[in-house]
Backbone bond lengths (Angstrom), bond angles and torsions (degrees), N, CA, C in turn:
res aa  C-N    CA-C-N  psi(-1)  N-CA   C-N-CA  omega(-1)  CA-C   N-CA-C  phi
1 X - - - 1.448 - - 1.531 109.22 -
2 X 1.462 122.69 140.09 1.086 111.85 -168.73 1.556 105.11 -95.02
3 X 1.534 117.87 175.30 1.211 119.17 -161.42 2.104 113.20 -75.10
4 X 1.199 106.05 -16.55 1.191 106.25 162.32 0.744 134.33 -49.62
5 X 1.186 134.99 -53.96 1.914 159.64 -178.01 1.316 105.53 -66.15
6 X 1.595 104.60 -43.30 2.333 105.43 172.25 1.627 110.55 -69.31
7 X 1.652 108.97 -9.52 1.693 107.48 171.14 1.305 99.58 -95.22
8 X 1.527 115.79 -32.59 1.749 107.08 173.15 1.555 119.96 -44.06
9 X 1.195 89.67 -57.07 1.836 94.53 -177.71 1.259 114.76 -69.66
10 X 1.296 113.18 -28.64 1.991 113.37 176.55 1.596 87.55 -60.67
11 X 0.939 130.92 -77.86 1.533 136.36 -172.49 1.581 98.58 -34.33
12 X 1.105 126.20 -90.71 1.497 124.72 173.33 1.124 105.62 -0.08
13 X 1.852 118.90 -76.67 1.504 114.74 -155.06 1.323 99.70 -58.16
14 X 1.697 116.84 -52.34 1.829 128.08 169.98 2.031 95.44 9.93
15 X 1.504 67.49 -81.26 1.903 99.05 -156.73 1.186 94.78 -61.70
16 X 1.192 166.34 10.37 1.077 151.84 135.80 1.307 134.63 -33.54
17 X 1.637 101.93 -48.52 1.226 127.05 171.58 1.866 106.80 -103.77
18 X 0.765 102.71 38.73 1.689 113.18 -173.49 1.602 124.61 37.08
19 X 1.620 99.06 44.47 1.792 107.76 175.85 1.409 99.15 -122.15
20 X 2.141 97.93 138.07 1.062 113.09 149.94 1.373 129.95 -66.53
21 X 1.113 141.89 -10.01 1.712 156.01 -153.36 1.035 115.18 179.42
22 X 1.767 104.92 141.39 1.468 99.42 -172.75 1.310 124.39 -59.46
23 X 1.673 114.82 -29.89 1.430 136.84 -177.38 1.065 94.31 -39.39
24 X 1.428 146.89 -59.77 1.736 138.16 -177.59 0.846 99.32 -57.14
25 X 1.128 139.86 -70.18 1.426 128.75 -155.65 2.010 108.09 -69.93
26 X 0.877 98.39 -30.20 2.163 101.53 171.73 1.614 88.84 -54.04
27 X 1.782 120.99 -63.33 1.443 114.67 -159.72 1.258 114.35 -40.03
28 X 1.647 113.28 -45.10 1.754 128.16 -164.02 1.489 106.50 -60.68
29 X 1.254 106.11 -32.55 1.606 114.63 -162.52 1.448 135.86 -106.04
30 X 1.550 106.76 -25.45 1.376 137.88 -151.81 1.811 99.75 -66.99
31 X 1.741 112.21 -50.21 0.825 110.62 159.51 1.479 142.46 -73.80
32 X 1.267 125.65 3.28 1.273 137.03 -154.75 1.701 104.49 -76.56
33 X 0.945 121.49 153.33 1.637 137.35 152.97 1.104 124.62 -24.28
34 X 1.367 131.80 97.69 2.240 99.27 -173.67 1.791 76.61 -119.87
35 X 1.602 89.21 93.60 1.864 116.23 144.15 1.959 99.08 -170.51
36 X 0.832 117.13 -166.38 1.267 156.79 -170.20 1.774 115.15 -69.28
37 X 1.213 123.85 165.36 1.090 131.57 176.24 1.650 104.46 -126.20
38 X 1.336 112.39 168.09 1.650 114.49 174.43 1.968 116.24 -60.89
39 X 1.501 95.08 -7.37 1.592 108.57 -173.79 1.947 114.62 -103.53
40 X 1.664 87.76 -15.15 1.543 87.57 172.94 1.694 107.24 109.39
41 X 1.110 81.11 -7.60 2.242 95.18 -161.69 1.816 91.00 -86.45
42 X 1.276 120.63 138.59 1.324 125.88 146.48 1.483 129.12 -58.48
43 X 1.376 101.07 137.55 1.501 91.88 -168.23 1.615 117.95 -80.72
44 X 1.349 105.64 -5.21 1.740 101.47 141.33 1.326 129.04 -57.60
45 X 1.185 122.30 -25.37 1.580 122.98 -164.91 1.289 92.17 -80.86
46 X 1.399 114.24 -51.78 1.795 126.62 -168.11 1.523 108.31 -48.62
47 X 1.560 102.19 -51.17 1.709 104.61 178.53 1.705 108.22 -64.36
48 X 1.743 116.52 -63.53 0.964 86.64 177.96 2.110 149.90 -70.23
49 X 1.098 108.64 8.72 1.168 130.54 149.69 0.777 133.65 -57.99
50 X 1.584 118.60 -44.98 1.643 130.14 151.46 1.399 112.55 -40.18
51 X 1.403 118.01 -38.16 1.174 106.60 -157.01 1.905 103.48 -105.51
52 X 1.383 111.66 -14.85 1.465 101.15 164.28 1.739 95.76 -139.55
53 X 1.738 108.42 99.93 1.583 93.57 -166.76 1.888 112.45 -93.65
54 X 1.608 105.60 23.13 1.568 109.33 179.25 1.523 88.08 -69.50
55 X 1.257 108.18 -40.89 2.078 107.13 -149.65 1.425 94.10 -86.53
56 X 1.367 127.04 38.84 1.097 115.84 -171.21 1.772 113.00 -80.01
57 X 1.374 106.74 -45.14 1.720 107.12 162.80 1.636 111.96 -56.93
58 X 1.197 138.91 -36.52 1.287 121.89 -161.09 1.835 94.18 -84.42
59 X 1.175 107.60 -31.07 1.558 102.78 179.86 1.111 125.74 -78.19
60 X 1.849 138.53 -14.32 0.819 112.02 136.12 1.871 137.86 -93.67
61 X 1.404 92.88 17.11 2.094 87.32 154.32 1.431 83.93 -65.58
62 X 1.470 115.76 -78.69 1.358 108.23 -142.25 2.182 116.73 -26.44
63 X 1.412 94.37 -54.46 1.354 109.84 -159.10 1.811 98.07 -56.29
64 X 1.317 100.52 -36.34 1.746 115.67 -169.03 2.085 94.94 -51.77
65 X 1.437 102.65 -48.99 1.496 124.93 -179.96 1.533 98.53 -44.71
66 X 1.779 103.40 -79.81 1.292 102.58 -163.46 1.682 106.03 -53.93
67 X 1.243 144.87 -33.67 1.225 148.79 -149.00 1.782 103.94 -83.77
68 X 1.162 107.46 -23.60 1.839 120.81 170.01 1.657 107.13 -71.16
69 X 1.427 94.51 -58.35 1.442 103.88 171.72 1.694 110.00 -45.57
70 X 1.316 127.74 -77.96 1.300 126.61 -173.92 1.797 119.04 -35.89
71 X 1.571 93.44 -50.61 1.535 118.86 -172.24 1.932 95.53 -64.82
72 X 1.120 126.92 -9.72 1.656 128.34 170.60 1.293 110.03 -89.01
73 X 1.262 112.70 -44.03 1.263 128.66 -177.11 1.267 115.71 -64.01
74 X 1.592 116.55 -39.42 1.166 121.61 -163.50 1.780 104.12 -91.92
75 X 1.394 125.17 -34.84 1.393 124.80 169.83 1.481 108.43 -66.41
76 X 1.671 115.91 -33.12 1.457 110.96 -172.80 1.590 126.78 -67.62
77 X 1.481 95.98 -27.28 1.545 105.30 178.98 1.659 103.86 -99.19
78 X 1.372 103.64 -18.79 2.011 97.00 173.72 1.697 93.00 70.89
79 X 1.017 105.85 44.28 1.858 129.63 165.74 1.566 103.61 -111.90
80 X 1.015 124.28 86.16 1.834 121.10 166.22 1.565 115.76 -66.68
81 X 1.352 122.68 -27.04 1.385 125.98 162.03 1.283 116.09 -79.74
82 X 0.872 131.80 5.70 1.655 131.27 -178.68 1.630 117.93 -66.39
83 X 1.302 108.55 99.66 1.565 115.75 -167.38 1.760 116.77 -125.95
84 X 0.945 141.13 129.73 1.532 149.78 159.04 1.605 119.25 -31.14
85 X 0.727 140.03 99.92 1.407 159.67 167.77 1.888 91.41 -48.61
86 X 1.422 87.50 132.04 2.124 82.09 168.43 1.657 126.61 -64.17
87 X 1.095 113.92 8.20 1.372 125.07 -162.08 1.658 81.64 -110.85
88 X 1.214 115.55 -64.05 1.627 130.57 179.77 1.161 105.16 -55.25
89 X 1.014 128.83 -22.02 1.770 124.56 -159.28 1.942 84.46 -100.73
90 X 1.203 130.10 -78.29 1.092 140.24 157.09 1.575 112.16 8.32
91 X 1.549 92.89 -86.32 1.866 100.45 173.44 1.472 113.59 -61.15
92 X 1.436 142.96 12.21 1.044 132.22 168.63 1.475 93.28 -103.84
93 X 1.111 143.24 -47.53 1.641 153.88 -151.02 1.536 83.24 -79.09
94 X 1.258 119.13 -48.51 1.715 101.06 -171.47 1.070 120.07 -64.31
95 X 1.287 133.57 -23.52 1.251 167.35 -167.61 1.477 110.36 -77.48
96 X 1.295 104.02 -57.88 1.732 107.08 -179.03 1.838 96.46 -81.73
97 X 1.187 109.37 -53.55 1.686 108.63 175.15 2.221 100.89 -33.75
98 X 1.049 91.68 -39.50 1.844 92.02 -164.69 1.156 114.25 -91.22
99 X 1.635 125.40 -8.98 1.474 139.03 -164.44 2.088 78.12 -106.77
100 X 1.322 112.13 -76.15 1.851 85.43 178.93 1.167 104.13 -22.96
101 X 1.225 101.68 -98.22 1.891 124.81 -160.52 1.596 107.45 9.68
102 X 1.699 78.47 -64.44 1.869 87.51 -165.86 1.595 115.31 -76.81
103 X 1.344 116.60 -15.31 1.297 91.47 170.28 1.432 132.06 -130.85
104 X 2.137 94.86 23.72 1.274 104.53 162.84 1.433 121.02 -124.77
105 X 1.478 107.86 1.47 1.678 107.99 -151.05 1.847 78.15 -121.15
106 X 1.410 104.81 119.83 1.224 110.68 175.71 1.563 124.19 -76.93
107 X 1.017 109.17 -32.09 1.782 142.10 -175.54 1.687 92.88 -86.56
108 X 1.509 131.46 5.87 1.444 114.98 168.48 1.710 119.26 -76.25
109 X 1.331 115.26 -53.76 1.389 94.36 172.37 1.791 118.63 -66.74
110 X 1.271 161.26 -4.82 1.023 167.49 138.61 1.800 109.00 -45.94
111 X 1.489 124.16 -30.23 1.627 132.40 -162.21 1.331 79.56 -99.58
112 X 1.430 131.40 -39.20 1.652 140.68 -152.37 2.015 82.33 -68.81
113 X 1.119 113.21 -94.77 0.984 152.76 165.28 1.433 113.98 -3.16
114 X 1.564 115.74 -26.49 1.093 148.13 -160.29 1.710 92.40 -88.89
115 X 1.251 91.14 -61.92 1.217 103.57 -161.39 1.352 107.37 -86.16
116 X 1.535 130.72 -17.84 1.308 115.96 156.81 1.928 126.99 -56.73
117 X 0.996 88.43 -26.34 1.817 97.42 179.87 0.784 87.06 -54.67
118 X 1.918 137.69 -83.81 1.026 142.28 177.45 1.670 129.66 -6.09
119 X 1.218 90.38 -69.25 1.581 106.57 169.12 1.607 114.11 -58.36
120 X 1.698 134.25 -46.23 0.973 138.56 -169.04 2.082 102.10 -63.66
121 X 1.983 88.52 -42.51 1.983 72.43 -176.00 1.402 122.33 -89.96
122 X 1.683 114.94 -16.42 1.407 97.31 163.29 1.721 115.20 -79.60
123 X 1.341 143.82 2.89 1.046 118.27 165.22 1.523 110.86 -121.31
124 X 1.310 118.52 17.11 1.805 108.20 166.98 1.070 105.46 93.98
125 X 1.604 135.06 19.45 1.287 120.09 -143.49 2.202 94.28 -134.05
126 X 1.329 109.79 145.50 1.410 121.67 -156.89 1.724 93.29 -100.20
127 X 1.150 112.06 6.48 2.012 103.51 -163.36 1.295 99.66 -60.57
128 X 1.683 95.26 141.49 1.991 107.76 -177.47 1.476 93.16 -62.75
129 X 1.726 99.24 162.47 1.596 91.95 149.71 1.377 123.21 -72.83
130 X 1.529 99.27 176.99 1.520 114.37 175.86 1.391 116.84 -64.15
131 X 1.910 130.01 143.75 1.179 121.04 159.17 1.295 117.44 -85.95
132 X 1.023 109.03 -156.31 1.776 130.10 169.41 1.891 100.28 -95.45
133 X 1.651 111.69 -28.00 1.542 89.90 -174.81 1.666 86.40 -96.17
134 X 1.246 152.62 0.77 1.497 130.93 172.98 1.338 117.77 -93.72
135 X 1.249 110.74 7.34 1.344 117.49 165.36 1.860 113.08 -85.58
136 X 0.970 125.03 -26.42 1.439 145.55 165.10 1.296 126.95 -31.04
137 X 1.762 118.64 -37.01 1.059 170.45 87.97 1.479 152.15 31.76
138 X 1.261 122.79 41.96 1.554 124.65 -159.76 1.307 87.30 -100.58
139 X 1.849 109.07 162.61 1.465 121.34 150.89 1.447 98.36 -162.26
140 X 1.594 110.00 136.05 1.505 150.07 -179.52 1.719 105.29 -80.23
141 X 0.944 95.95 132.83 2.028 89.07 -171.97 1.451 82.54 -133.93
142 X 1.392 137.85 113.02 1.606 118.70 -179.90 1.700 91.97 -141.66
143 X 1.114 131.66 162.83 1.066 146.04 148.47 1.748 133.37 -33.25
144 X 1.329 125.21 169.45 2.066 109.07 -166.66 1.446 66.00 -117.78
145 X 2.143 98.76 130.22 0.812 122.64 141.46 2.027 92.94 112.77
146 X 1.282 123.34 -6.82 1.337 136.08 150.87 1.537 134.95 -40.49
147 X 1.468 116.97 -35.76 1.267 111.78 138.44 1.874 79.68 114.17
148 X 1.495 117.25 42.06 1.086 121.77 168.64 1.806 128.45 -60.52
149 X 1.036 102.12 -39.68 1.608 129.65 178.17 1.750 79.95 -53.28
150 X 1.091 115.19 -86.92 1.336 117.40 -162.94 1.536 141.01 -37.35
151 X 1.408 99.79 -49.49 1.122 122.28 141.77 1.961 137.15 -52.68
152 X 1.591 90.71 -26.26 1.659 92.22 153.85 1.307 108.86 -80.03
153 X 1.104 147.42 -36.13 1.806 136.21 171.94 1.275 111.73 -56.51
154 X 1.492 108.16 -19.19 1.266 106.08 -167.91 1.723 106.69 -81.05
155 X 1.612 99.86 -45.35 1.393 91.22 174.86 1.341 118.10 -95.80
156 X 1.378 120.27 45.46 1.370 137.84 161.84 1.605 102.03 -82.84
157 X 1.317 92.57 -54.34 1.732 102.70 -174.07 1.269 121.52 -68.05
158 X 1.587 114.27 -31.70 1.518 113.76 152.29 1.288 139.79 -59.18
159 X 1.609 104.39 -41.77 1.735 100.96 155.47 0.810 137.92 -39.76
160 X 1.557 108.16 -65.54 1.691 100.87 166.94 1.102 150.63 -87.52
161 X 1.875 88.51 12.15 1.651 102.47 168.29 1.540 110.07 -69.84
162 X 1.486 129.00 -22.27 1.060 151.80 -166.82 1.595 129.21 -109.45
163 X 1.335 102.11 -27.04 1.959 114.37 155.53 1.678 92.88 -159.74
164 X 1.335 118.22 124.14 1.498 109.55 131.14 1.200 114.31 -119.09
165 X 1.287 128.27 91.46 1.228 135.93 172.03 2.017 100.43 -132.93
166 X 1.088 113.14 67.20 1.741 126.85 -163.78 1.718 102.56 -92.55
167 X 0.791 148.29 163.97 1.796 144.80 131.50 1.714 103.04 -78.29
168 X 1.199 108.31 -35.58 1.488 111.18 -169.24 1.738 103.23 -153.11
169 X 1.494 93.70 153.30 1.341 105.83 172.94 1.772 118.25 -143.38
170 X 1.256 107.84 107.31 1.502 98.76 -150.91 1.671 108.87 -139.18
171 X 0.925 107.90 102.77 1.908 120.57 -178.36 1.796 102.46 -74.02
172 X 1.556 80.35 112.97 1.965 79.02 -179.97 1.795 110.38 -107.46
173 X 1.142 103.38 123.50 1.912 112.05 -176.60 1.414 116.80 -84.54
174 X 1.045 124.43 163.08 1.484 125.33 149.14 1.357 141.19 -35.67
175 X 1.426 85.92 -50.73 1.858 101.87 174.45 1.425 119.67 -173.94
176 X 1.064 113.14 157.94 1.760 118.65 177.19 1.403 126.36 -5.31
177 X 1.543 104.12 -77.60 1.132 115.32 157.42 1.628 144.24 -27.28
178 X 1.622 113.25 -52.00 1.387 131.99 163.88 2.187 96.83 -71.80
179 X 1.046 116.06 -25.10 1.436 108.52 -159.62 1.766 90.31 -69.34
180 X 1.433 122.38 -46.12 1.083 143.29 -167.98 1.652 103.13 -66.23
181 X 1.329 116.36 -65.15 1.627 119.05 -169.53 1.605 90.64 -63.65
182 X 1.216 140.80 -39.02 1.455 134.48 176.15 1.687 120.24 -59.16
183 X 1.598 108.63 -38.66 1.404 106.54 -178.58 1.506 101.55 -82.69
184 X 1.218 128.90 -21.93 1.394 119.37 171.21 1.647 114.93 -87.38
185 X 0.977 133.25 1.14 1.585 129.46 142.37 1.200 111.67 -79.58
186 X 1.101 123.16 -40.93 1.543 119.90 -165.54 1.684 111.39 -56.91
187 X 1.776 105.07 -37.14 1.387 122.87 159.39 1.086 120.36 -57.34
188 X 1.343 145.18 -49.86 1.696 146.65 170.33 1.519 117.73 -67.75
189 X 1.750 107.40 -7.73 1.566 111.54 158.99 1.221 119.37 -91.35
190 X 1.695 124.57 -7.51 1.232 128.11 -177.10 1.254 100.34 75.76
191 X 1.199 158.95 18.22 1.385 158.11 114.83 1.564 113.18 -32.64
192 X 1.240 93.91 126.11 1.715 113.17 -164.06 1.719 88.00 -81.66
193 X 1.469 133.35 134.44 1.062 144.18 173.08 1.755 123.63 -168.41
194 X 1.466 88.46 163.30 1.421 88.55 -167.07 1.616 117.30 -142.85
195 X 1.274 126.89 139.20 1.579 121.66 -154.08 1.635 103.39 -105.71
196 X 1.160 100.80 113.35 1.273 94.11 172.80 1.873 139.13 -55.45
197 X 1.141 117.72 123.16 1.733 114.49 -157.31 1.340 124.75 -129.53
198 X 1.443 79.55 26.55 1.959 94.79 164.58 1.383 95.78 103.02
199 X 1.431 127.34 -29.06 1.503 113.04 -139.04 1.907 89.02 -96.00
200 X 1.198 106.38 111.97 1.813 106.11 175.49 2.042 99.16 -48.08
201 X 1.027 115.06 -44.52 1.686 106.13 -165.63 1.490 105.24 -56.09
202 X 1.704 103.15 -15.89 1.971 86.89 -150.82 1.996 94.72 -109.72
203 X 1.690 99.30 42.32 1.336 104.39 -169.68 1.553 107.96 -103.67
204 X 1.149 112.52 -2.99 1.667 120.25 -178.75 1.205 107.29 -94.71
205 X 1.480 112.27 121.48 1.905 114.05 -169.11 1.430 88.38 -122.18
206 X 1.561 93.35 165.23 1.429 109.85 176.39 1.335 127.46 -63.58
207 X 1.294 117.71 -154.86 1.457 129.89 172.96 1.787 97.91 -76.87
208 X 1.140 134.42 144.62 1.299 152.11 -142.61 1.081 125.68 -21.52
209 X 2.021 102.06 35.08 1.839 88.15 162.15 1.509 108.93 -87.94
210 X 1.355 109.33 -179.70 0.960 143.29 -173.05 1.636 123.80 -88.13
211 X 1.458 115.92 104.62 1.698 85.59 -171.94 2.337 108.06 -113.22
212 X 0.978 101.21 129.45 1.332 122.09 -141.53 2.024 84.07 -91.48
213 X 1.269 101.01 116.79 1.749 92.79 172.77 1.375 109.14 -154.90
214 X 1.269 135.48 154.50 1.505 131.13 -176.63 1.285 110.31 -100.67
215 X 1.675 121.95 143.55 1.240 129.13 -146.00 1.524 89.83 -67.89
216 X 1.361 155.23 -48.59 1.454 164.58 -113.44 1.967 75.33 -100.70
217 X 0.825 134.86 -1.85 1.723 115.38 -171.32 1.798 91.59 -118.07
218 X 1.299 120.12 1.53 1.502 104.51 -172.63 1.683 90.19 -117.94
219 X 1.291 87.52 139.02 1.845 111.21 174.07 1.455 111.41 -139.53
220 X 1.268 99.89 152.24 1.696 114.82 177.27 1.914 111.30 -82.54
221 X 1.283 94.89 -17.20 1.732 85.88 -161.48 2.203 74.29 -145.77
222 X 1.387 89.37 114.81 1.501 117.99 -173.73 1.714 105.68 -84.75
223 X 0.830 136.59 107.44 1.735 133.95 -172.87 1.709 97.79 -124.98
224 X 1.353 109.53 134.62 1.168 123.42 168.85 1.426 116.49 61.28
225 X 1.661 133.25 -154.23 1.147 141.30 178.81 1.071 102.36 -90.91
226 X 1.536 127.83 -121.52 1.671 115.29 -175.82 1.226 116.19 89.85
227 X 1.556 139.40 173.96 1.293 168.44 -160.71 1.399 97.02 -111.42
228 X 1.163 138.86 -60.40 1.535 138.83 -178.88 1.132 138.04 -32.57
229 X 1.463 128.26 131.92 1.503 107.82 -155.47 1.817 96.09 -130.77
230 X 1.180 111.54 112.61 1.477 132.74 173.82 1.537 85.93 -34.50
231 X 1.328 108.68 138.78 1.960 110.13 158.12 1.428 127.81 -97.99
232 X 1.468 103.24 -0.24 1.508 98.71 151.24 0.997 147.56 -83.05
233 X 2.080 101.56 8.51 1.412 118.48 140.16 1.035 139.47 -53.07
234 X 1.760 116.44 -8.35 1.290 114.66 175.35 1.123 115.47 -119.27
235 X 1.278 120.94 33.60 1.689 130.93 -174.47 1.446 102.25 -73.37
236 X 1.424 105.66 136.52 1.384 128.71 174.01 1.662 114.42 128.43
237 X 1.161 115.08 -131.02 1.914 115.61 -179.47 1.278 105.91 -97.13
238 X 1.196 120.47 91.70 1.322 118.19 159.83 1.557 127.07 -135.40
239 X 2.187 81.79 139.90 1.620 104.52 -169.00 1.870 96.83 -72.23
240 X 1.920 119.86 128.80 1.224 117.39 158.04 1.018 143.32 -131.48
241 X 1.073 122.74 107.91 1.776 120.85 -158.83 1.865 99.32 -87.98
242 X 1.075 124.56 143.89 1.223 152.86 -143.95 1.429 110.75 -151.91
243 X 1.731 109.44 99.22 1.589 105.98 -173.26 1.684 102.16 -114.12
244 X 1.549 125.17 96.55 1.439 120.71 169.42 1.055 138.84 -38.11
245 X 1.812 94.04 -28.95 1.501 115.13 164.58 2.048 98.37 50.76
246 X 1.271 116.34 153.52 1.176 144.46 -158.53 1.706 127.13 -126.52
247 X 1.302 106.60 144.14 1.662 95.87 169.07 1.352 137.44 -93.93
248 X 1.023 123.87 122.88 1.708 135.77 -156.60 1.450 94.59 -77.41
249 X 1.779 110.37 159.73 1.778 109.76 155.17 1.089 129.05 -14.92
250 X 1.628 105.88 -65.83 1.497 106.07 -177.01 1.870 124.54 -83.83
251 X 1.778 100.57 7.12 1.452 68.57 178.54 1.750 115.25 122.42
252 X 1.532 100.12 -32.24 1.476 116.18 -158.45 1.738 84.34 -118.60
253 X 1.758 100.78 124.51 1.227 114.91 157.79 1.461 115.35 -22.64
254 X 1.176 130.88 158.54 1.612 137.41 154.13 1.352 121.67 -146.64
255 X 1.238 129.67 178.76 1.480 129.60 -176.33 1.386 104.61 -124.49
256 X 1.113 149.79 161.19 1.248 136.23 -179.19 1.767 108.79 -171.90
């Protein structure tokens, strides 16, 4: 999918809550509370409710959702302060808002679609519509030091709050290094996972772990013995998270 269509849908969610840019929506929030109310509700949910109060039942399931999620997170790492950033809180809500959609709201790619016309005549712009396979499809664009890692466990837990029915589930890194700092978070989230270690036999994981490998070990056309793992080893349904991961000061990949 090209990168247009991932600003379509940022815009989409935008307008949901009736913003052209995220910058409005940062103003509403930036300062807000990240804990709880006397009702249990985040005081993100409260604001944004304020600001579209029809969706007021679907927003707090949602928040009830994200708030399980955190509350896993937060016993799993034995972090009692462990809280969502509004930016973090945000990209998880879009997330569960887009994980329904797609696999309960039948009329979502058609509402999607809707609203690309929209988008195509106020800005001049020719983008196809949406399919059924670009919906398949998310990507996180966040800032170093945003708390991305985290937020991938997070939508670990949404996936399969929403299908686990996978053949495979497999987070592919940059390189060694990131493969390693990833399988050891993935452990302090209580996420069942497993690092890939050259050995082709020890590549079959269980029921929803995780198998952790850097893109430089996957090939299309498998030659000889080696570390390399043909990818038509992973033919069938598989969930894949994909970290591009970034360059730090010095130089050295990081995860963030």
């Amino acid at each position: 999918m090209k990168l247009e269509k991932h600003l379509v849908l940022n815009k989409y969610f935008l307008n949901l809550f009736n913003f052209n840019n995220f910058d409005e929506l940062r103003e509403k929030l930036k300062d807000t509370e990240e804990s709880y109310d006397n009702f249990g509700r985040s005081y993100f949910i409260d604001s944004l409710i304020g600001l579209k109060p029809q969706l007021e039942d679907l927003l707090l399931r949602y928040d009830l959702m994200i708030k399980e999620y955190v509350e896993k997170l937060k016993q799993n790492r034995k972090d009692p302060n462990f809280k969502l950033k509004y930016f973090q809180y945000l990209a998880v809500l879009f997330t569960e808002i887009y994980l329904d959609k797609y696999h309960n709201d039948k009329e979502f790619l058609n509402e999607l679609n809707l609203f690309l016309n929209e988008f195509n005549n106020i800005n001049k712009t020719k983008i196809t519509p949406f399919t059924k396979e670009d919906l398949k499809k998310l990507a996180f664009w966040m800032a170093t030091g945003s708390g991305k890692t985290l937020i991938l466990h997070i939508n670990y837990f949404q996936m399969l709050k929403y299908s686990n029915n996978w053949d495979n589930i497999i987070l592919i890194t940059p390189n060694e290094g990131l493969s390693k700092q990833h399988y050891e978070e993935l452990k302090l989230s209580g996420i069942p996972c497993k690092l890939y270690d050259g050995n082709i036999d020890n590549l079959k994981t269980k029921e929803k772990e995780v198998l952790v490998i850097d893109i430089h070990k996957l090939t299309k056309e498998k030659k000889g013995d080696g570390v390399s793992v043909d990818i038509s080893y992973f033919d069938g349904k598989n969930l894949v998270f994909i970290d591009e991961g970034h360059k730090g000061a010095g130089g050295e990949s990081e995860i963030g």
